[in-house]
N, C-alpha and C positions, 0 to 999 in steps of 0.2 A: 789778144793783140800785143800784149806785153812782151811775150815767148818773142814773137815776130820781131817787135822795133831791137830789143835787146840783137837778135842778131843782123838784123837791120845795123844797127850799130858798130855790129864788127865786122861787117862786110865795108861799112867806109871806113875803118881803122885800118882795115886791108886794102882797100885802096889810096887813101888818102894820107896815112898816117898821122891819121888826127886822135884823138884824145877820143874815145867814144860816147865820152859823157857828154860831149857838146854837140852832140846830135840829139837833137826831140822829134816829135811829130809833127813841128812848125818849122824845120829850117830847112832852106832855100839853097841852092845853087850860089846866092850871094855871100851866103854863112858859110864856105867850105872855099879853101882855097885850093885851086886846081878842077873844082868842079864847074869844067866847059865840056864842049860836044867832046874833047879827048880824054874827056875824064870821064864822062858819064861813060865810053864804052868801059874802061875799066872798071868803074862801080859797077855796071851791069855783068862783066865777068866773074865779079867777087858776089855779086850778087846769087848768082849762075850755081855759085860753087857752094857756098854756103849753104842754100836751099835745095840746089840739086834737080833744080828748073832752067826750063830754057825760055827765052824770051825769043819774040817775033821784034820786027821793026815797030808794029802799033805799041807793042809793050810798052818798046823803050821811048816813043814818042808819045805816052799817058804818063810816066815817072820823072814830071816836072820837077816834084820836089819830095821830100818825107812823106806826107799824108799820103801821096799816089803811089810811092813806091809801097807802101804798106797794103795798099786797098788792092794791087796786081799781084802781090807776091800771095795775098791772101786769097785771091780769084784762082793763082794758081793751084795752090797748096790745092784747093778744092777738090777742081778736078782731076788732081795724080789720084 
């Protein structure tokens, strides 16, 4: 899981231009500034690109926050 949030982390430094170290596996939509429905579809593109997955709409309406985003990304990685 480690591999994962690390670039979990750089997919919101690409979107976000945040600092990546203030991203964990506890923070929230509230802890990111810019992350609303127009931001998540960009997170979800940098998401997209980094891991080299595609999301459906359920995806991105399961990736509430960190912990979900890690536990879809990882359901995907699976099944490629």
């Amino acid at each position: 899981m480690e591999d994962i949030l690390t670039r979990v982390q750089q997919a919101f430094h690409d979107a976000f231009d945040v600092d990546s170290k203030l991203v964990s596996i506890d923070t929230t939509p509230d802890d990111i500034p810019g992350w609303d429905s127009v931001g998540h579809l960009a997170l979800a593109s940098s998401l997209e690109s980094v891991f080299e997955v595609s999301f459906d709409v359920d995806d991105l309406m399961e990736m509430e926050n960190v912990r979900e985003i890690v536990r879809v990304v990882q359901s995907k990685l699976k099944k490629a």
